[in-house]
Backbone bond lengths (Angstrom), bond angles and torsions (degrees), N, CA, C in turn:
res aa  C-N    CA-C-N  psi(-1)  N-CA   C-N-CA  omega(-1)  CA-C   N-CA-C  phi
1 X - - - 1.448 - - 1.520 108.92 -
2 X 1.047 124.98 135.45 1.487 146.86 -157.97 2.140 110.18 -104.32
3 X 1.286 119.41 72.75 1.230 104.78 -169.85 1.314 117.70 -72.88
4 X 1.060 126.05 166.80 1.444 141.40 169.42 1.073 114.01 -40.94
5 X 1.748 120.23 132.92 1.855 103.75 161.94 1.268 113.20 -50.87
6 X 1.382 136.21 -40.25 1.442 147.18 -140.85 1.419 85.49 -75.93
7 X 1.306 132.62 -60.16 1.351 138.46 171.31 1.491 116.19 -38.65
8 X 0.959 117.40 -59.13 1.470 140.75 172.37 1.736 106.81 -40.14
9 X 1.177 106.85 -59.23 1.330 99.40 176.22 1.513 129.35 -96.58
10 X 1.274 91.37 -2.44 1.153 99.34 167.29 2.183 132.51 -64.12
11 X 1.952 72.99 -51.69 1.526 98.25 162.35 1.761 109.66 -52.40
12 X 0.983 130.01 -70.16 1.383 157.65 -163.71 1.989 85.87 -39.62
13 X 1.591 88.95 -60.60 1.653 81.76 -164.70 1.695 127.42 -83.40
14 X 1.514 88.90 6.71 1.681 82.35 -171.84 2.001 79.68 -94.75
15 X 1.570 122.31 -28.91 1.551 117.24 178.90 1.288 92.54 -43.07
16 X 1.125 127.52 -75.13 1.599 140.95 -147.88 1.991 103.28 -61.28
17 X 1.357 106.73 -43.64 1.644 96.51 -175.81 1.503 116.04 -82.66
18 X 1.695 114.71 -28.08 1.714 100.24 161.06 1.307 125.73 -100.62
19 X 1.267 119.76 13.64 1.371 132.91 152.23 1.457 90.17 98.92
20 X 1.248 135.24 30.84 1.797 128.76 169.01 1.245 124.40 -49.31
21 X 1.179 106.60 127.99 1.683 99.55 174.88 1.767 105.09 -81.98
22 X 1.348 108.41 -167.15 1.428 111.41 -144.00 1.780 93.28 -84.81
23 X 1.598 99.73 -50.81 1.751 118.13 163.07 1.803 101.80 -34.91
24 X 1.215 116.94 -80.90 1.265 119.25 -144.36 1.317 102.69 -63.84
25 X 1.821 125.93 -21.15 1.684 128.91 -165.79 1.590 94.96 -82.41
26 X 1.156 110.79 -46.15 1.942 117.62 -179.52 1.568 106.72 -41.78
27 X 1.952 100.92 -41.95 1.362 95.13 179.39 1.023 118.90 -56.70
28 X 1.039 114.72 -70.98 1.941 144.23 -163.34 1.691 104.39 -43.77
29 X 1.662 111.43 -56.79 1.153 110.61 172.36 1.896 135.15 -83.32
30 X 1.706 101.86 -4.35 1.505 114.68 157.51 1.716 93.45 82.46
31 X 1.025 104.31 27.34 2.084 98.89 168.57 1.641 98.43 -143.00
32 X 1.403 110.47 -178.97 1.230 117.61 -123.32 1.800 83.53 -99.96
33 X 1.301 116.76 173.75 1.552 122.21 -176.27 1.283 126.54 -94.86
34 X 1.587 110.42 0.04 1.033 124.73 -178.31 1.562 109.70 -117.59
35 X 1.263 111.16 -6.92 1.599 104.62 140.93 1.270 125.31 -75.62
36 X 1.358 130.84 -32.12 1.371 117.73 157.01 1.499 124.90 -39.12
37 X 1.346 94.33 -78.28 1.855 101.43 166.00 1.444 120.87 -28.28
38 X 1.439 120.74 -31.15 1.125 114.74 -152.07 2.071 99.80 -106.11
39 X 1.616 98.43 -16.02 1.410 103.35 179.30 1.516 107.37 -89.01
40 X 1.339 125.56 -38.13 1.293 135.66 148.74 1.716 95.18 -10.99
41 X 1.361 100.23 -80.66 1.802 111.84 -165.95 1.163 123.49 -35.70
42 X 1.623 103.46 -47.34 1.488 133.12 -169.63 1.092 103.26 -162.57
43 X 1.557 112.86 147.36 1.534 114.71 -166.40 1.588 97.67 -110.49
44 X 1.483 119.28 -28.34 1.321 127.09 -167.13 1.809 123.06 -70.94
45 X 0.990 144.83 94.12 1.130 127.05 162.42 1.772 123.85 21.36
46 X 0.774 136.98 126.19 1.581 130.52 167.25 1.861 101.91 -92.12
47 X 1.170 111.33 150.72 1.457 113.84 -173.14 1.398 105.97 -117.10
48 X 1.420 129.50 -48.79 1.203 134.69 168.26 1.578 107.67 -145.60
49 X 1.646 102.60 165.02 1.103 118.06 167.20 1.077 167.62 -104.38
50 X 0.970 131.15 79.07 1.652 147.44 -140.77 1.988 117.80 -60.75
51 X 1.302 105.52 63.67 1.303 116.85 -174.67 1.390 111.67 -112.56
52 X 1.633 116.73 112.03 1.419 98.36 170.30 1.431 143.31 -54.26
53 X 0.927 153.83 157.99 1.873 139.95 143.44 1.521 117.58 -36.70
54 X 1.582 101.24 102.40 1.489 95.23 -170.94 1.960 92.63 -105.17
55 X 0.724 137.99 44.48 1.348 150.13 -176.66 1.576 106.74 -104.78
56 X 1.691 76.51 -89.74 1.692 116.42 -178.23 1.241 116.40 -62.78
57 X 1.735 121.83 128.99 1.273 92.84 156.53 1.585 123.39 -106.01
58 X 0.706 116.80 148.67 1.662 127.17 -158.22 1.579 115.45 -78.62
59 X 1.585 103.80 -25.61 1.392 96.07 174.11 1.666 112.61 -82.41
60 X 1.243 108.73 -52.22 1.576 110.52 158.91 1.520 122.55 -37.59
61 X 0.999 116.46 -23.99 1.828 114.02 171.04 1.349 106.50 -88.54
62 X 1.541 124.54 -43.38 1.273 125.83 162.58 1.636 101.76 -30.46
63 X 1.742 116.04 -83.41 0.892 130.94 -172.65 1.705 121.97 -33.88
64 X 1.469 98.31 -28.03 1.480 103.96 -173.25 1.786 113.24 -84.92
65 X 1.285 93.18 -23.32 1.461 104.07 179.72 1.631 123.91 -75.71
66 X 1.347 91.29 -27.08 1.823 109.81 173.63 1.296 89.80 -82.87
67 X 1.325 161.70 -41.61 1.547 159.74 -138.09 1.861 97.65 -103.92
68 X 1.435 104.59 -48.09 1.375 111.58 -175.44 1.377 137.41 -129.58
69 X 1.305 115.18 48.41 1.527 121.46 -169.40 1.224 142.94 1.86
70 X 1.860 80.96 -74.82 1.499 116.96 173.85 1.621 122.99 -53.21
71 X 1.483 112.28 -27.59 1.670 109.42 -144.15 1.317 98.89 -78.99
72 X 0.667 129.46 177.69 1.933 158.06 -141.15 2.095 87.69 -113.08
73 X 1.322 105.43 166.18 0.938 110.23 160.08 1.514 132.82 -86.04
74 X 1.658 113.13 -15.07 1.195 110.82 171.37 1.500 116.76 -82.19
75 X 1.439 110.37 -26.72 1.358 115.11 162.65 1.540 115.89 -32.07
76 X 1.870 104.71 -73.98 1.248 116.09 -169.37 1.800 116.21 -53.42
77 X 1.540 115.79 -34.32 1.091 118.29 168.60 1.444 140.18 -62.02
78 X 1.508 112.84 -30.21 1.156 138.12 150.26 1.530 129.47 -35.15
79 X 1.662 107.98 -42.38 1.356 137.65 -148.24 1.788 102.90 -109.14
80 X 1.430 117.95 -15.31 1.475 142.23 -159.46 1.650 108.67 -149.82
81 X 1.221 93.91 -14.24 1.664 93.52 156.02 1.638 107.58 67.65
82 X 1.169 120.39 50.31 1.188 129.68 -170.84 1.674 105.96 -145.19
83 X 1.300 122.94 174.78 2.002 129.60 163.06 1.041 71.06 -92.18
84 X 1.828 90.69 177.19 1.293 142.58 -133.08 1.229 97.81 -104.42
85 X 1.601 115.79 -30.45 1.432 116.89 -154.69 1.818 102.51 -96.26
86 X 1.473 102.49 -20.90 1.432 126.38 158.48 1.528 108.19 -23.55
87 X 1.628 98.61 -88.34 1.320 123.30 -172.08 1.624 100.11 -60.97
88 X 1.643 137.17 -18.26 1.684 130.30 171.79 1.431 107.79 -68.92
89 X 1.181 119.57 -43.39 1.288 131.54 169.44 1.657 125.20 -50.53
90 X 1.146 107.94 -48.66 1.154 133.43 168.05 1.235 111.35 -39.15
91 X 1.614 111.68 -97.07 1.179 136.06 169.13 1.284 113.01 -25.52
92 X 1.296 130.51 -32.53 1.268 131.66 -173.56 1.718 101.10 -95.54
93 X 0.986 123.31 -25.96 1.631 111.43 159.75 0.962 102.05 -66.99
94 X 1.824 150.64 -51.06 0.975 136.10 -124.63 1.824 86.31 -96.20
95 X 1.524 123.82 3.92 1.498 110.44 -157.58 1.449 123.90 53.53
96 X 1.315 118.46 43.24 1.424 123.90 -177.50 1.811 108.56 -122.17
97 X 1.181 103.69 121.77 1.089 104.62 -168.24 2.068 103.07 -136.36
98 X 1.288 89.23 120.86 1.852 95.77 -172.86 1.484 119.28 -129.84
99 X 1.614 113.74 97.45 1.310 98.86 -161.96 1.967 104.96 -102.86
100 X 1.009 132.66 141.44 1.374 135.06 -168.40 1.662 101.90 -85.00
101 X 1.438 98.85 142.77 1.019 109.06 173.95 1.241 125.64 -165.52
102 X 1.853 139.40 178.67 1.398 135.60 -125.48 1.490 111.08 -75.52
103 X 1.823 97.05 -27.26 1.466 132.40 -167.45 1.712 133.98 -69.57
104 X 2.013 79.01 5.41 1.641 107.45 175.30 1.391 126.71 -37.06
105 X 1.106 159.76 149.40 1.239 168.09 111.36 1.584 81.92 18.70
106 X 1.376 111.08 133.72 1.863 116.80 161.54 2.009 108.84 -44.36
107 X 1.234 96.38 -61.75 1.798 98.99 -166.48 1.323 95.65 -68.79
108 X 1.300 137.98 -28.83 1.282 122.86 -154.41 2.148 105.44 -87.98
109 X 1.530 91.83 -13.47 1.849 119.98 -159.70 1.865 82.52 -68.75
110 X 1.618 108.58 131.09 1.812 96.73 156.38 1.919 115.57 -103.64
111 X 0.829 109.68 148.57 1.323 149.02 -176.63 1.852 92.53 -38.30
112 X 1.508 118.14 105.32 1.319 105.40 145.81 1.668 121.96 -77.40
113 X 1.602 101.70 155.21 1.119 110.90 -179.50 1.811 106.09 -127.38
114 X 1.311 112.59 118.24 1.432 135.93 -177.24 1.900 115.24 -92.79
115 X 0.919 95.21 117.74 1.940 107.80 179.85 1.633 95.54 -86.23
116 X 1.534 98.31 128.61 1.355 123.55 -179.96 1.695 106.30 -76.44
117 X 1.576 106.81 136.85 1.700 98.26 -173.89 2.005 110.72 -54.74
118 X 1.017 102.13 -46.72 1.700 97.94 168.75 1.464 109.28 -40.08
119 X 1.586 138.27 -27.93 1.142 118.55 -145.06 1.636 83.47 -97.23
120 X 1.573 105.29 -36.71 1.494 104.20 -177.84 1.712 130.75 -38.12
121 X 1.622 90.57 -61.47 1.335 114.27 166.21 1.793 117.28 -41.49
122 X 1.008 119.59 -13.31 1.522 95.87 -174.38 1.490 111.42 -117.40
């Protein structure tokens, strides 16, 4: 849950005018003590988070994507040693977006298979 600046400083200043420590203000105001600490730091909301992929490496997926178009994401994960959801993540930083479709390469296309009306019927 995301409180208010107004809250925020509010908290901050009643700590600061009866001299509260960080424990006793968490009490008084019923949230946690490491939002204090942490408004101390910064008073502003954080919006997002600026953490690289320390997993993945990103040029190698680049690389894999120029090497392999077509492949699936479990493919690519397999191949980079990562899940699947790894490489969704990924891809979506990288702005890469690949959706499959009917218009496949012939060999690469799989085989529909159609049920005969007799087969329906029984």
């Amino acid at each position: 849950m995301t409180y208010s600046l107004y809250f925020r400083k509010k908290v901050l200043a009643i700590k600061e005018q009866e001299g509260l420590t960080g424990k006793e203000a968490s009490v008084r105001f019923g949230i946690g003590e490491a939002n204090i600490t942490r408004w101390n730091n910064c008073l502003e909301a954080q919006r997002t988070r600026n953490k690289a992929a320390t997993k993945l490496d990103m040029e190698a997926l680049e690389q894999d994507v120029k090497e392999y178009p077509d492949a699936y994401q479990y493919e690519r994960a397999s191949r980079l040693g990562v899940c699947q959801r790894a490489i969704g993540y990924a891809l979506e930083r990288l702005k890469i977006s690949y959706k499959k479709n009917t218009v496949a390469s012939e060999s690469e296309r799989r085989g529909t298979t159609y049920l005969s009306r007799q087969d329906k019927r029984r």
